[in-house]
C-alpha positions in Angstrom: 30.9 121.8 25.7 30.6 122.4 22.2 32.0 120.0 19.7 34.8 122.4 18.2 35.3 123.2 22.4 35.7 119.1 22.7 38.0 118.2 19.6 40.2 121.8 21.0 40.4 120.2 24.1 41.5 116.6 22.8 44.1 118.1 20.5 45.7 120.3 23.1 46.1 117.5 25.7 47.9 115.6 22.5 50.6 118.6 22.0 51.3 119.0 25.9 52.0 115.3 26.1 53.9 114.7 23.1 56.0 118.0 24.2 57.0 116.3 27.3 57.7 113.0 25.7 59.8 114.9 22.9 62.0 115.8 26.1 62.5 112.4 27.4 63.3 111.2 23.7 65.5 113.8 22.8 67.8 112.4 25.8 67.0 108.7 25.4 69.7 106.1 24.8 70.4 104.1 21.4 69.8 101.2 23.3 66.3 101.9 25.0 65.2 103.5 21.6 65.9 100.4 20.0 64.4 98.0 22.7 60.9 99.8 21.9 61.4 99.2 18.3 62.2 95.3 18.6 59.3 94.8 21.1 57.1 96.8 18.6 58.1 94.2 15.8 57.8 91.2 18.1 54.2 92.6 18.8 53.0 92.8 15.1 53.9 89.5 14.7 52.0 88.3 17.8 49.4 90.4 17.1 49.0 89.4 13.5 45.6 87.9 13.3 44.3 90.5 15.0 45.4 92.8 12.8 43.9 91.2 9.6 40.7 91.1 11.2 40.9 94.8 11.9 41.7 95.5 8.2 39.3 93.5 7.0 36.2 95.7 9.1 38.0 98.9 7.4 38.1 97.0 3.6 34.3 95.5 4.3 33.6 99.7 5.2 35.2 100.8 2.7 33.6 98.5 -0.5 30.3 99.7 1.0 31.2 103.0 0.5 32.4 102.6 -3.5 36.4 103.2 -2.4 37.9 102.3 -5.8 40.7 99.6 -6.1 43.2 101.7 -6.4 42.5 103.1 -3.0 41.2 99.4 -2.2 44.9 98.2 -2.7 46.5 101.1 -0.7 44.7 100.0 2.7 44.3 96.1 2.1 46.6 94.0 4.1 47.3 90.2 4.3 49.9 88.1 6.0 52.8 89.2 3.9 52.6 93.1 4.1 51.9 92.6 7.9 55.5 90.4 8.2 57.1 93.5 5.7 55.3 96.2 8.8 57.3 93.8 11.0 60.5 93.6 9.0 60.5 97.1 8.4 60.5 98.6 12.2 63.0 95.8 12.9 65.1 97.7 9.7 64.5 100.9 11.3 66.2 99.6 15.0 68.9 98.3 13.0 69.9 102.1 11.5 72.8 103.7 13.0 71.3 106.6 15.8 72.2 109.8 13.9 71.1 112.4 17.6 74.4 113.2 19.0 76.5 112.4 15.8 78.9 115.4 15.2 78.6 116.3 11.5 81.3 119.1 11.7 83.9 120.4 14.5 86.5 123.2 14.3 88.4 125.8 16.6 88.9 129.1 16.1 91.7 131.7 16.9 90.4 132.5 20.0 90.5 128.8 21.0 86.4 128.0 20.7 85.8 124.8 19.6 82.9 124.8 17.6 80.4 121.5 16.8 77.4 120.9 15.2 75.7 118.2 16.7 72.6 116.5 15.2 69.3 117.0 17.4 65.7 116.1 16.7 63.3 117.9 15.2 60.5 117.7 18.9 57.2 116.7 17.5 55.6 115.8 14.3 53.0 115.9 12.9 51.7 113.0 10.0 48.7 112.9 8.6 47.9 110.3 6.0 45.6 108.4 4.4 44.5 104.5 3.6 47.8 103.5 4.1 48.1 101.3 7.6 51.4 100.6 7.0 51.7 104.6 7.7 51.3 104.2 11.2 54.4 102.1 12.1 56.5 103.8 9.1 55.8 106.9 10.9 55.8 106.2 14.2 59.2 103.8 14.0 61.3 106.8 12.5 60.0 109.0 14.8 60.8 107.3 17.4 64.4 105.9 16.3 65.4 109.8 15.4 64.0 110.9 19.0 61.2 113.0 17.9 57.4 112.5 19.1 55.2 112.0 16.8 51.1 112.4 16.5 49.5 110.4 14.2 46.4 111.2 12.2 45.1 108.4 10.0 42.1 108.5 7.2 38.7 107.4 9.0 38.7 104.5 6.1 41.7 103.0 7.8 41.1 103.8 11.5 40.4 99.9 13.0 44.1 98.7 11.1 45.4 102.3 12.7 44.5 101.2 15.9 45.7 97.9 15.5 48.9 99.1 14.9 49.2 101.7 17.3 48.9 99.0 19.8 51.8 97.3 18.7 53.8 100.6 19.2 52.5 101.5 22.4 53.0 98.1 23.6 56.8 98.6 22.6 56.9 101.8 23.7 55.6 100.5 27.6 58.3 97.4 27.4 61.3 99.7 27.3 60.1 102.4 29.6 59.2 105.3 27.4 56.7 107.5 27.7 53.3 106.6 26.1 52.5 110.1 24.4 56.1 109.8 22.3 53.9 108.1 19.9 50.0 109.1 19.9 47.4 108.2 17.4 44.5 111.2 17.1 41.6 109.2 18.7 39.0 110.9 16.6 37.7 110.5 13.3 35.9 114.1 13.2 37.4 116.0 10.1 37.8 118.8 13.1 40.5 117.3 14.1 42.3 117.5 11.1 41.9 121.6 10.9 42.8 121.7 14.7 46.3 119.8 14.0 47.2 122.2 11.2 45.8 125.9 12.1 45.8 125.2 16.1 48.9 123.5 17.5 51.7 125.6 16.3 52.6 126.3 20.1 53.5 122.1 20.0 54.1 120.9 16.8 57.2 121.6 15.1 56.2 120.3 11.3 53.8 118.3 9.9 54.1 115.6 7.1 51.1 114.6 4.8 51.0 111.5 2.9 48.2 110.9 0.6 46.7 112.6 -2.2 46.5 115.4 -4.0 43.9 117.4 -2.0 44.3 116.2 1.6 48.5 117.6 0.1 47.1 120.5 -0.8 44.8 121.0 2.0 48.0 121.1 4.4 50.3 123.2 2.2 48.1 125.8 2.7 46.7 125.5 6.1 49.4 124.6 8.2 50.8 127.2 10.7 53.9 125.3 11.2 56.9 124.1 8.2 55.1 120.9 6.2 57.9 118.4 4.4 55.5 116.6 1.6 55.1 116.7 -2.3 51.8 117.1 -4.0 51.7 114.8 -6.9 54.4 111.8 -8.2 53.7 112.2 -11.6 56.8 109.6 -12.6 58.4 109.1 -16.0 60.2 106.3 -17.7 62.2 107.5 -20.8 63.3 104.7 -23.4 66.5 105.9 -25.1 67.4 104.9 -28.7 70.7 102.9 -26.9 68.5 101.1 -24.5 68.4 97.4 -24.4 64.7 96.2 -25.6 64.2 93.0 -23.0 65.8 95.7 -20.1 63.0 98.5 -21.3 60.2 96.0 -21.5 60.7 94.9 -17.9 61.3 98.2 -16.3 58.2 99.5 -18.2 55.6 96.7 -17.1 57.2 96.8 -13.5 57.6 100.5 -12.8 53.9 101.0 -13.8 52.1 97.5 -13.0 53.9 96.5 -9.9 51.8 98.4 -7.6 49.8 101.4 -9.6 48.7 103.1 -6.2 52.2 104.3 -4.8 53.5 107.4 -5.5 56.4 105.8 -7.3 54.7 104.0 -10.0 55.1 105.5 -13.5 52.4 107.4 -15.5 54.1 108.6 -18.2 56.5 106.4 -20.7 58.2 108.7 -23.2 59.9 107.1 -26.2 63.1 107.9 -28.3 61.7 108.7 -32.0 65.1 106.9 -33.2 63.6 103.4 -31.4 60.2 103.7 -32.8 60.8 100.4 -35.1 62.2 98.4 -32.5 60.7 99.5 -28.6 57.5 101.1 -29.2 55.0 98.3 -30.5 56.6 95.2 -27.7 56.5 97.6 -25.0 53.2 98.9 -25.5 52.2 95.2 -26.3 53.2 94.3 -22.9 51.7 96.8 -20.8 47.9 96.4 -22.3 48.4 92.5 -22.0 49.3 93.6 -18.2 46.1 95.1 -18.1 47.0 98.4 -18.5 45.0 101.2 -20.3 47.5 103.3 -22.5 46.9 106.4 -24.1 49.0 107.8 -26.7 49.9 110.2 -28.9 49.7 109.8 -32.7 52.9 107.6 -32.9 51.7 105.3 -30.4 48.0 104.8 -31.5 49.3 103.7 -34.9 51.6 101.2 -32.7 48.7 99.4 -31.8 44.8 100.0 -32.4 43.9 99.6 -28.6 45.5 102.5 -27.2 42.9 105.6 -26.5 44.2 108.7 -28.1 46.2 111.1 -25.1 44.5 114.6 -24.3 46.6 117.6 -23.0 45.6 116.6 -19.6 47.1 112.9 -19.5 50.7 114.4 -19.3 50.1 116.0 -16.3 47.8 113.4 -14.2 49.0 111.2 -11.6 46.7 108.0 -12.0 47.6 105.9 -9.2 45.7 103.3 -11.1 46.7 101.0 -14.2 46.9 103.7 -16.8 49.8 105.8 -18.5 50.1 108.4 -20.8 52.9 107.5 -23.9 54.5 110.2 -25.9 57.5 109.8 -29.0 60.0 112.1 -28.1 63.3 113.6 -30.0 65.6 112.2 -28.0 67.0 112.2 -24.3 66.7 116.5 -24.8 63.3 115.8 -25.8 62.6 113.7 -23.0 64.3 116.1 -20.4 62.0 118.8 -21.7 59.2 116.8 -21.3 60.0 116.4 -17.8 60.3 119.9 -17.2 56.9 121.0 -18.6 54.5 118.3 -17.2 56.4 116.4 -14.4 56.0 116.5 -10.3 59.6 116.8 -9.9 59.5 113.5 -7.9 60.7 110.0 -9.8 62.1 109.9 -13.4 64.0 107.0 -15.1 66.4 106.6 -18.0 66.5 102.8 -19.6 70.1 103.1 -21.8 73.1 101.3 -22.7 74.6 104.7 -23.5 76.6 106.4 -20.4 77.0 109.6 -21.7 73.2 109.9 -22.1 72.3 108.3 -19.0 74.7 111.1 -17.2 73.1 113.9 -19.0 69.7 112.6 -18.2 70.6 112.0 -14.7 72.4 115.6 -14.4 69.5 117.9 -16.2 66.6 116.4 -14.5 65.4 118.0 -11.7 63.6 115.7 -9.9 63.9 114.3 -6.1 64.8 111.0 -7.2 66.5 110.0 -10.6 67.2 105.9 -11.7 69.3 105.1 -14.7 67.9 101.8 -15.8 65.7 101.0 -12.9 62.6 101.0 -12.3 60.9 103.9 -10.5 59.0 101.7 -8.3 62.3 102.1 -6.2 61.4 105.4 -5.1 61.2 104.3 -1.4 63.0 104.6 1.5 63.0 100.8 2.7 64.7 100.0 -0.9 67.3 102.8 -0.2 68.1 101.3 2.8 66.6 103.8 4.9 64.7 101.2 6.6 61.0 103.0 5.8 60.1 106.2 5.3 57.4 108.8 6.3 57.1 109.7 2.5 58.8 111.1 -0.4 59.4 115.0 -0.4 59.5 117.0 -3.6 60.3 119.9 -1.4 63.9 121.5 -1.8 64.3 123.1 1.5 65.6 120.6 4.7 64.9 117.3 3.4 64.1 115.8 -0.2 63.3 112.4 -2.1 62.7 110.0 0.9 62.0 111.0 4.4 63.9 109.0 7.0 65.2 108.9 10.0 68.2 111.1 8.9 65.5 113.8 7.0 64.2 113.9 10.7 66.6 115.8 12.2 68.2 119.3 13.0 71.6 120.1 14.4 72.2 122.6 16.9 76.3 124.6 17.5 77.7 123.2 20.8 80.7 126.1 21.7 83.1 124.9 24.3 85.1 128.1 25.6 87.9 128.7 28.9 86.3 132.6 29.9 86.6 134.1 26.1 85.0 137.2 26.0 84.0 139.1 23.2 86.1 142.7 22.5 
């Protein structure tokens, strides 16, 4: 058998089984849903050791192989982030059960009642990369909103992957479930990857990517079946003239320097021409003593000799690394335009003391997610409450801004009739 024959073959047996298993999880109790969860998060824990060591074979892999630290930070775990993976499924077992919930009901003349009744979507598709955490994000929401899911990590993160996995399956096994509702792709052949987006329409019902630019862009176009997803989170902060300085400082340094590699981290900081004086030089002070690289436009070089000089390019990029792009702008129109000409349409913040421009900020922006005096390194579905999320979607059509156990849903019309027939 031929390899494309082989990884056909694999993929195929994946989207029977996690077809059957969307059945049984479509009709599975709150209760038994949630026992999988909590024996999933009691298995992280117990499994915790073995779980570092995994991630350290993928981090010793991936140094030998150049992976920058940007992408370096993205798959590293330690004991913390493995308690947060823990923490985080637990959150997700915790959320109300939104299959069944009836979002709307009404009878008509005839006397048909009429409901619309929330449903799951059947079975998704994720494929992501470097980030372990990923796999029990994924799989947990899944789960909790009574989809199936198939999982397709990076090769650089496969051994944490696995790890992970385990902890599912071993939750899934405790509370009587079927094995395939969660299944990790047990292949690191790039194959695979084509198979899951070109070949499996007959079983998958969408498909969710979470990394960068190109593996996004690779599924936008390939995919046979609906993909929720966003290409780039190219984030702005905006400091307004009415802003308070120590507030701007703070939500500068921490929605860029916190963690660079997310999605949510700022890379462009855009700056009211009427705070010039009193904002510019401490803020831009601050994030190169952070360690950040900033490059500037005219304004914001003379602010300070060690900021490089900005190119056209800079506005658009998405660094993922401890670099932004700073602009002087007229105002909070200034900034809005801004926004609309180089942004992602994904996470933009407003640091003001002024209402009124906060709300015209917050209202003109079109972006998933919008923050008045916040930092953008909110952007995330476990800070929303949500529990975790699959990713952020930039998309505008069924779910958009964090993808959670809600965004994982459809709804279907329930008619309850006594013999009506149509004239």
């Amino acid at each position: 058998m031929s390899s494309a024959a082989a990884i056909g073959e694999l993929m195929e047996g994946l989207g029977k089984a996690a077809t059957l298993a969307a059945g049984t999880l479509a009709l599975a109790p709150t209760a038994q849903k949630n026992a999988a969860l909590a024996a999933a998060a009691v298995a992280v824990h117990a499994r915790a050791a073995q779980i570092l060591a995994a991630n350290a074979h993928d981090l010793a892999a991936a140094r030998a192989l150049g992976m920058s630290g940007a992408r370096l930070e993205r798959l590293a775990l330690d004991a913390p982030r493995v308690a947060a993976i823990a923490a985080s499924i637990t959150a997700v077992a915790a959320l109300p059960d939104p299959i069944g919930r009836v979002v709307a009901e009404w009878q008509r003349p005839n006397g048909l009642t009429i409901q619309r009744v929330v449903v799951p979507i059947g079975v998704i598709g994720i494929i992501y990369e470097s980030r372990p955490n990923v796999t029990t994000d994924a799989g947990a929401l899944c789960l909790k909103s009574g989809n199936a899911a198939i999982l397709r990590g990076g090769s650089e993160s496969r051994h944490s992957n696995s790890a992970l996995h385990g902890c599912l399956a071993a939750g899934l096994e405790a509370a009587g479930l079927p094995a395939a509702a969660i299944q990790l792709v047990p292949t690191t052949d790039r194959a695979a990857v084509g198979y899951l987006l070109a070949g499996m329409a007959e079983y998958l019902d969408v498909i969710v990517p979470r990394g960068g630019k190109k593996l996004v862009a690779r599924v936008q176009q390939e995919a046979r079946v609906p993909v929720i997803g966003h290409l780039e989170g190219n984030c702005h902060v905006y400091i307004d003239r009415d802003a308070d300085v120590r507030m701007a400082r703070a939500i500068a340094v921490n929605a860029k320097m916190r963690r660079t590699g997310i999605c949510g981290a700022a890379e462009t900081l855009l700056i009211d021409r009427a705070c010039v004086a009193t904002h510019l030089r401490p803020i831009v002070a601050d994030l190169l003593a952070a360690g950040c690289e900033v490059r500037g436009d005219a304004q914001v070089q003379q602010a300070d000799p060690r900021v490089r000089p900005a190119s056209e390019d800079d506005w658009y990029t998405e660094y993922l690394d401890a670099i932004i792009a700073a602009r002087v702008v007229d105002g909070v129109d200034g900034a809005i335009a801004h926004i609309a000409r180089y942004g992602s349409a994904h996470t933009e913040s407003i640091v003001t003391g002024n209402q009124a421009t906060a709300e015209r900020f917050l209202e003109r922006v079109d972006s998933a997610i919008v923050l008045h005096n916040a930092s953008t390194q909110f952007a995330d579905g476990g800070e929303f409450g949500m529990g975790a999320e699959i990713g952020i979607s930039t998309e505008r059509f069924h779910a958009r801004g964090p993808v959670g156990v809600e965004q994982l849903t459809s709804y279907k019309y329930v008619v309850r009739g006594a013999g009506q027939v149509r004239p």
